[in-house]
C-alpha positions as CSV (number, residue, x, y, z in Angstrom):
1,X,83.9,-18.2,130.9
2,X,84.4,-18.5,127.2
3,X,86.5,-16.6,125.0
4,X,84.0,-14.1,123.7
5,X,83.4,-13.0,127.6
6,X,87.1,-11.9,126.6
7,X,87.5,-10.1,123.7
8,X,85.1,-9.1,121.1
9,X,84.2,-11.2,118.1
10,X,85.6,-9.7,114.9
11,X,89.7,-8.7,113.9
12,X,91.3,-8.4,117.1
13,X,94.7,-6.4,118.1
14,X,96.8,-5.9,121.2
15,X,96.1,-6.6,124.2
16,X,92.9,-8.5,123.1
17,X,95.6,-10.8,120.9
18,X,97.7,-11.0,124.4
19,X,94.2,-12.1,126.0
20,X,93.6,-14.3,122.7
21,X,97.1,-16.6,123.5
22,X,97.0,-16.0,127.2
23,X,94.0,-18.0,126.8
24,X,94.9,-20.8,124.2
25,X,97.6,-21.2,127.2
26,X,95.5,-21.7,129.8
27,X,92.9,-23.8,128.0
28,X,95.9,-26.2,126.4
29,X,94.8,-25.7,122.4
30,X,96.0,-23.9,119.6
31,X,95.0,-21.6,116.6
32,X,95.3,-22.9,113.3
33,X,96.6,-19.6,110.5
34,X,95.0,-20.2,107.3
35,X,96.9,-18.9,104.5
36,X,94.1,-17.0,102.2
37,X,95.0,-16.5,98.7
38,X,90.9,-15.0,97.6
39,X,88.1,-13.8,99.1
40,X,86.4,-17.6,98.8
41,X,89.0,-19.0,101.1
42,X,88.9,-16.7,103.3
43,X,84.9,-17.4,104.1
44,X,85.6,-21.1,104.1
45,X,87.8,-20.3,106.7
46,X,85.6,-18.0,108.8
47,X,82.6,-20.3,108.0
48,X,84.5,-23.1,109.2
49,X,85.9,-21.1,112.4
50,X,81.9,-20.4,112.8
51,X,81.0,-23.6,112.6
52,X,83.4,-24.8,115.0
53,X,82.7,-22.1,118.0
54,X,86.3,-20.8,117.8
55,X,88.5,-18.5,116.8
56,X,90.9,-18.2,113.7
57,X,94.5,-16.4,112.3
58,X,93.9,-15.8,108.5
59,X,97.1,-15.2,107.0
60,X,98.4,-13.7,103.8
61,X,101.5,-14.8,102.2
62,X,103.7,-12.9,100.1
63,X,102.6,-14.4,96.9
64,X,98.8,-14.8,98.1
65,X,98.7,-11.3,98.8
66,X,99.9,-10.5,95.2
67,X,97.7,-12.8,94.1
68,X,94.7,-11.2,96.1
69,X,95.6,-7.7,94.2
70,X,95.6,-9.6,90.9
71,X,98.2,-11.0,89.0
72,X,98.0,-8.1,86.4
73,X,99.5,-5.6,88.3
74,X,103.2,-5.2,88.3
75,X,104.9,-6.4,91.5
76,X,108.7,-5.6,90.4
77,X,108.6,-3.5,93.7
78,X,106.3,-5.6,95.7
79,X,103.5,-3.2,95.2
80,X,100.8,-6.0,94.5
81,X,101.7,-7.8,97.4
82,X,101.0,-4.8,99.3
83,X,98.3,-3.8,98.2
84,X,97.0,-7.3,98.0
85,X,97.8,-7.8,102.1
86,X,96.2,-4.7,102.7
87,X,93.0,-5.6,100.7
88,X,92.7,-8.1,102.6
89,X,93.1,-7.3,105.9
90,X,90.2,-4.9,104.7
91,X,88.1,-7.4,103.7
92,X,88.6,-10.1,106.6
93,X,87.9,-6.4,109.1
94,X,84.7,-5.9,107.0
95,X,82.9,-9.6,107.1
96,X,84.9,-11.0,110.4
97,X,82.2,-9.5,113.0
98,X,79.1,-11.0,110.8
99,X,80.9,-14.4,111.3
100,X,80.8,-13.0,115.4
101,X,84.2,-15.1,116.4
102,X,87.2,-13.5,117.3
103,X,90.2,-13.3,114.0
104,X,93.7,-12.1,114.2
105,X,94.7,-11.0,110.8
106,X,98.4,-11.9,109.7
107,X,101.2,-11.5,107.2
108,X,103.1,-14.8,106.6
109,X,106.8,-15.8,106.0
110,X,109.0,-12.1,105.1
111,X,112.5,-12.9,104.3
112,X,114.6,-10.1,103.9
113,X,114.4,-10.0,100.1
114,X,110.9,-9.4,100.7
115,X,111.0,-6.5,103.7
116,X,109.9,-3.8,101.1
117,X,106.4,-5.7,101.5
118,X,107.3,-5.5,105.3
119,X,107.6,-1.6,105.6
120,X,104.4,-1.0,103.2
121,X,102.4,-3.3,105.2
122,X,103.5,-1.5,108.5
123,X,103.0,2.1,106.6
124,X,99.3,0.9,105.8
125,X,99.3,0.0,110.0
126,X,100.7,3.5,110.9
127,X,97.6,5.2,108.9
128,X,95.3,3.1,109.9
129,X,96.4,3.7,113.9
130,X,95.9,7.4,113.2
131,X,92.4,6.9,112.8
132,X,91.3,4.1,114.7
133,X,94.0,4.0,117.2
134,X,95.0,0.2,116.2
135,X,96.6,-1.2,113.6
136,X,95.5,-2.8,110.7
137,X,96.7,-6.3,111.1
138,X,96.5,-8.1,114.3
139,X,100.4,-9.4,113.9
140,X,102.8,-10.1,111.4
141,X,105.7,-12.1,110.7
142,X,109.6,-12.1,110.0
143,X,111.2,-14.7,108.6
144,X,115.0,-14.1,108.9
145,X,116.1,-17.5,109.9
146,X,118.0,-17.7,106.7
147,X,120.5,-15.0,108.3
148,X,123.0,-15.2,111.2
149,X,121.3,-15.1,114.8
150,X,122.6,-11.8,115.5
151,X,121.5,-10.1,112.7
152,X,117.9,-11.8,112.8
153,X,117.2,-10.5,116.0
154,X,118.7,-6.8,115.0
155,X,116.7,-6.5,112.6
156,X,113.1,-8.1,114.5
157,X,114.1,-5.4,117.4
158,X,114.3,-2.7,114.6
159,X,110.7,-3.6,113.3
160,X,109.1,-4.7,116.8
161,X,110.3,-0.9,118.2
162,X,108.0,0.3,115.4
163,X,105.1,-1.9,116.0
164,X,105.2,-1.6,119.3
165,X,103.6,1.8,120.0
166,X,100.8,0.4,117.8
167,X,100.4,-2.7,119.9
168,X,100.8,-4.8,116.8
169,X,102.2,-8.1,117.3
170,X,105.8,-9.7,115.8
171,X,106.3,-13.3,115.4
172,X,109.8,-14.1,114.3
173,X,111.5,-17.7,113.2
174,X,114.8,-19.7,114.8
175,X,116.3,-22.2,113.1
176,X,115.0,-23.3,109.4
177,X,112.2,-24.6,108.8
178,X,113.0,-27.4,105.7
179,X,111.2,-27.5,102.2
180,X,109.8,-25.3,100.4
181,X,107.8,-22.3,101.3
182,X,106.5,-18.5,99.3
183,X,109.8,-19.0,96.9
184,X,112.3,-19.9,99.6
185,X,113.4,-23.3,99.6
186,X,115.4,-24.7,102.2
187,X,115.1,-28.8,100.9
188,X,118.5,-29.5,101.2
189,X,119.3,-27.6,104.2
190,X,121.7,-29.6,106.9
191,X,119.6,-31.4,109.4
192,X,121.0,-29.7,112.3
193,X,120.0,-26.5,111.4
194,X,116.3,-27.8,111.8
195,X,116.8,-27.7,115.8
196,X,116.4,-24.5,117.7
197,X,118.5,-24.3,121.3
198,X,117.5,-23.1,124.3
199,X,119.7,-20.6,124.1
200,X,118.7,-19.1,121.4
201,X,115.1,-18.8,122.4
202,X,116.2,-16.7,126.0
203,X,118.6,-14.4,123.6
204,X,115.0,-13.5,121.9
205,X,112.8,-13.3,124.4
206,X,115.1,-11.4,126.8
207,X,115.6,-8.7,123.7
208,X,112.3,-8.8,122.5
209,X,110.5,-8.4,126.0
210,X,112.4,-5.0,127.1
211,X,110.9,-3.7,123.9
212,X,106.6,-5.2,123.9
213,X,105.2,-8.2,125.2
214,X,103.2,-8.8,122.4
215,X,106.0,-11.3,119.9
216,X,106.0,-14.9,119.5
217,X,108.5,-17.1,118.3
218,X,108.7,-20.1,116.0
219,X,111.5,-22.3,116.9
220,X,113.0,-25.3,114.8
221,X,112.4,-28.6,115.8
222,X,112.2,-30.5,112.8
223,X,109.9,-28.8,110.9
224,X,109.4,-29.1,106.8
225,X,107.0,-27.0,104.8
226,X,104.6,-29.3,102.6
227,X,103.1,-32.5,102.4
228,X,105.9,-35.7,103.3
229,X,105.8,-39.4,104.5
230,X,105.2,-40.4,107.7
231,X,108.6,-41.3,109.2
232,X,110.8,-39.3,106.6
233,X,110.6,-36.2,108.9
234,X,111.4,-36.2,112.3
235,X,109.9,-33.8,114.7
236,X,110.7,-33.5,118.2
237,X,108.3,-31.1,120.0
238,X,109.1,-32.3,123.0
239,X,111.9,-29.8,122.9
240,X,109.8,-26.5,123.0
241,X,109.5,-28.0,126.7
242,X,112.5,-28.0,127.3
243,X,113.3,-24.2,125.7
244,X,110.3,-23.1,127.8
245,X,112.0,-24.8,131.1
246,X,115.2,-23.0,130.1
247,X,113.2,-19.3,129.7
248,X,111.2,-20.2,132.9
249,X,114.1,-20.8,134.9
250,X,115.8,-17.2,134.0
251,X,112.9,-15.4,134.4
252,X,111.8,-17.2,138.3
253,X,108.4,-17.6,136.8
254,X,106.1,-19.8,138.2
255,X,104.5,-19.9,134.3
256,X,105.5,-22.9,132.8
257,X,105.0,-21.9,129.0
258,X,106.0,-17.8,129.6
259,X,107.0,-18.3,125.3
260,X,103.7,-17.9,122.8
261,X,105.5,-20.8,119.9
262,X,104.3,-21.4,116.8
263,X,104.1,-24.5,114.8
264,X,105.4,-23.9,111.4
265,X,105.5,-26.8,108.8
266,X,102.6,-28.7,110.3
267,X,101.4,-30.8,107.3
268,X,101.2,-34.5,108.0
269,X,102.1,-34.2,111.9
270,X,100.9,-37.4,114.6
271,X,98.4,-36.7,116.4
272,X,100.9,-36.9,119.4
273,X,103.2,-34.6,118.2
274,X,100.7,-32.1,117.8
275,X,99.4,-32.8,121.6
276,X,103.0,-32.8,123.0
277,X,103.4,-29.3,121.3
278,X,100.5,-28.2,122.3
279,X,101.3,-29.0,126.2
280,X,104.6,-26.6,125.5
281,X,103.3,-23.9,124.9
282,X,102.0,-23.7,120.8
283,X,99.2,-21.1,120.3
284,X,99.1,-21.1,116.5
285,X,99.5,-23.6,113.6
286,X,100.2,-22.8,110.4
287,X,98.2,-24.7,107.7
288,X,98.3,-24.3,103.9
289,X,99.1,-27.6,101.5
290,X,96.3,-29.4,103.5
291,X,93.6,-26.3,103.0
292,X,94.7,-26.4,99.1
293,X,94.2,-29.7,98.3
294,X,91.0,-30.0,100.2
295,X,90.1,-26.6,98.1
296,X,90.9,-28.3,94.8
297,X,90.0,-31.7,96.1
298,X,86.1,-30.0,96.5
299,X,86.2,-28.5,92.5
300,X,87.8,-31.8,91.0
301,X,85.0,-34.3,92.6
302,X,82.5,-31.8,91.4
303,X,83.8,-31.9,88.0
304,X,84.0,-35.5,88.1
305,X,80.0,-35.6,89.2
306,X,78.9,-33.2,86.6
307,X,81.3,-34.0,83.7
308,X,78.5,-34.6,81.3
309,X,76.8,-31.3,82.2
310,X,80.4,-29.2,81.6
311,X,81.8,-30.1,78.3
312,X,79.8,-27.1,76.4
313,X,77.5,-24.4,77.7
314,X,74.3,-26.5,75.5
315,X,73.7,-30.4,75.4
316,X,73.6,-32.8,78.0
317,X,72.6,-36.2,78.3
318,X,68.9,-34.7,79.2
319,X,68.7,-33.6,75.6
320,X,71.5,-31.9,72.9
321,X,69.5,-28.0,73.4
322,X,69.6,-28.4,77.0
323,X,71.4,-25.5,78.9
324,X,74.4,-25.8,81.5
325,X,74.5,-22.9,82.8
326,X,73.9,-23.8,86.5
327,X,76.4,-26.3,86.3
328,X,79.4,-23.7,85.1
329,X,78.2,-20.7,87.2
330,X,81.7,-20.3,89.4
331,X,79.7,-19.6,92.2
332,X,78.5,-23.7,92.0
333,X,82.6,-25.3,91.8
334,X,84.1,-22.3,93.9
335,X,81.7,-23.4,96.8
336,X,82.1,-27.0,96.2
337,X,85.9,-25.9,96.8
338,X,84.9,-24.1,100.2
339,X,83.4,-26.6,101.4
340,X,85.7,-29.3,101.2
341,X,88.1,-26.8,102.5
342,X,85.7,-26.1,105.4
343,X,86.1,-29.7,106.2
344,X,89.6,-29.7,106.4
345,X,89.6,-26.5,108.2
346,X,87.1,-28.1,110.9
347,X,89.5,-31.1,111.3
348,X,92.6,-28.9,112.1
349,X,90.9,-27.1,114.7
350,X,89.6,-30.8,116.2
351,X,93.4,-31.6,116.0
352,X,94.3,-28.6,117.7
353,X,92.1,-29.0,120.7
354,X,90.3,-25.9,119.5
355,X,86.6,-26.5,119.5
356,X,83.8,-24.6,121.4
357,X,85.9,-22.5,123.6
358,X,83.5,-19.1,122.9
């Protein structure tokens, strides 16, 4: 039985997200979270998710969503990023069943600087639940880890009580995730801080699950946003097995992974580090410096192919009166871009186990 004997193929919510990890679980891969900044990435993404036979978390940032509205309007009060994240959850709900794969829609990193973007995303979720009787977005995501434990999981209770009734899920963040991420940089953070404790993963979960079943948590272990050197990071994934021992054990579950963890910070992982995190329990992946350098990667070697043809809109080295117009056309580099990001996009699914499991 494969996935789409499950849930349908288009945005997904609730119980069919629920259905969506449940089955990542059982089947031992993960979901990689594109963050989307434009409509292009966004198909490369779903193309690529097409392509692959599986399904896919596109994910707006606080920034990409501005940058989705446009970077003319005003975002003093974090209206652009608003309506940016709304756009396009509207847009990946109106082309996600033609692509017929399943796609949870997300909101990435929220510090609390940012939670005015929070409440008008949920607002836009509340009107849309009138009508359809599911929210907007599939899930989105605090990140509070910059504030003391206590207060990060009063305020994620606060949020998940209202998301709740609307099915819509909440994934929150333990311990700091190092470098840089969305205009909150935590480079020179102290390494200990980088390591989530068992402790701290029951305190959520126990909270978290008297409200909704439908959170997931992203817990420290190493973790730094961007692109670094092999061996100057060390992960240790191998203790999300030992957090989910620790929950286990409280609840007298037979389920070894009861937690849905994410992987935050993913660029430049081992293979074996990805496996090992993927046998404790990781359902989702975020990826973003990889997808924009393959993006760019795509438009620089198309530039470098067609220089000659893309120094003036007439003359070439065919003749001085020859036209380039089907050299400049945006539609010819912005695809080059998608495709080299559909690459990249088909290689993190490959890495994540997550290939033909419709």
């Amino acid at each position: 039985m494969g996935l789409l004997d499950i849930v349908p193929a288009g945005v997904v919510t609730g119980d069919n997200v629920k259905k969506v990890f449940d089955y990542a679980h059982e089947h031992h891969f993960a979901i990689p979270a594109i963050n989307c900044t434009s409509t292009s990435t966004v198909n490369a993404a779903l193309e690529a998710a097409r392509k692959n036979g599986s399904p896919i978390i596109i994910q707006f940032s606080n920034g990409g969503s501005a940058f989705f509205a446009g970077k003319g309007i005003n975002n003093s009060k974090q209206e652009a990023s608003i309506l940016g994240a709304i756009a396009g959850a509207q847009y990946v709900r109106a082309v996600a069943p033609s692509y017929g794969i399943p796609v949870l829609v997300h909101s990435d990193h929220c510090a609390k600087k940012l939670l005015p973007w929070f409440d008008g995303m949920l607002a836009a979720d509340e009107e849309y639940f009138k009508k359809y009787n599911e929210p907007l977005f599939s899930s989105h995501m605090l990140d509070l880890s910059e504030e003391p434990k206590g207060e990060n999981i009063e305020i994620c209770l606060k949020y998940l009580k209202r998301m709740a009734p609307m099915k819509c899920l909440l994934e929150m963040e333990i311990g700091i995730t190092g470098g840089e991420e969305d205009g909150v940089d935590n480079s020179d953070v102290d390494n200990a801080a980088l390591y989530t404790q068992p402790e701290d993963i029951w305190d959520i979960y126990s909270a978290f699950s008297k409200v909704s079943n439908l959170f997931s948590i992203a817990a420290a272990f190493g973790n730094v946003h961007g692109v670094y050197a092999p061996g100057n990071v060390k992960l240790h994934p191998e203790l999300l097995g030992k957090h989910q021992a620790y929950v286990k054990e409280k609840l007298h579950s037979d389920n070894p992974n009861p937690v849905y963890f994410v992987f935050h910070g993913g660029s430049g992982s081992t293979p074996e580090e990805i496996k090992t995190a993927l046998s404790h329990g990781v359902v989702k992946m975020n990826i973003d410096t990889d997808t924009q350098w393959a993006y760019w990667n795509g438009v620089r070697a198309y530039y470098e192919k067609n220089k000659a043809y893309l120094q003036g809109q007439v003359g070439n080295p065919e003749g001085e009166n020859k036209p380039n117009k089907k050299y400049y056309d945006p539609r010819v580099f912005i695809r080059a871009g998608e495709a080299t990001m559909i690459d990249r996009v088909i290689e993190a699914f490959d890495r994540l186990n997550n290939k033909n499991v419709l």
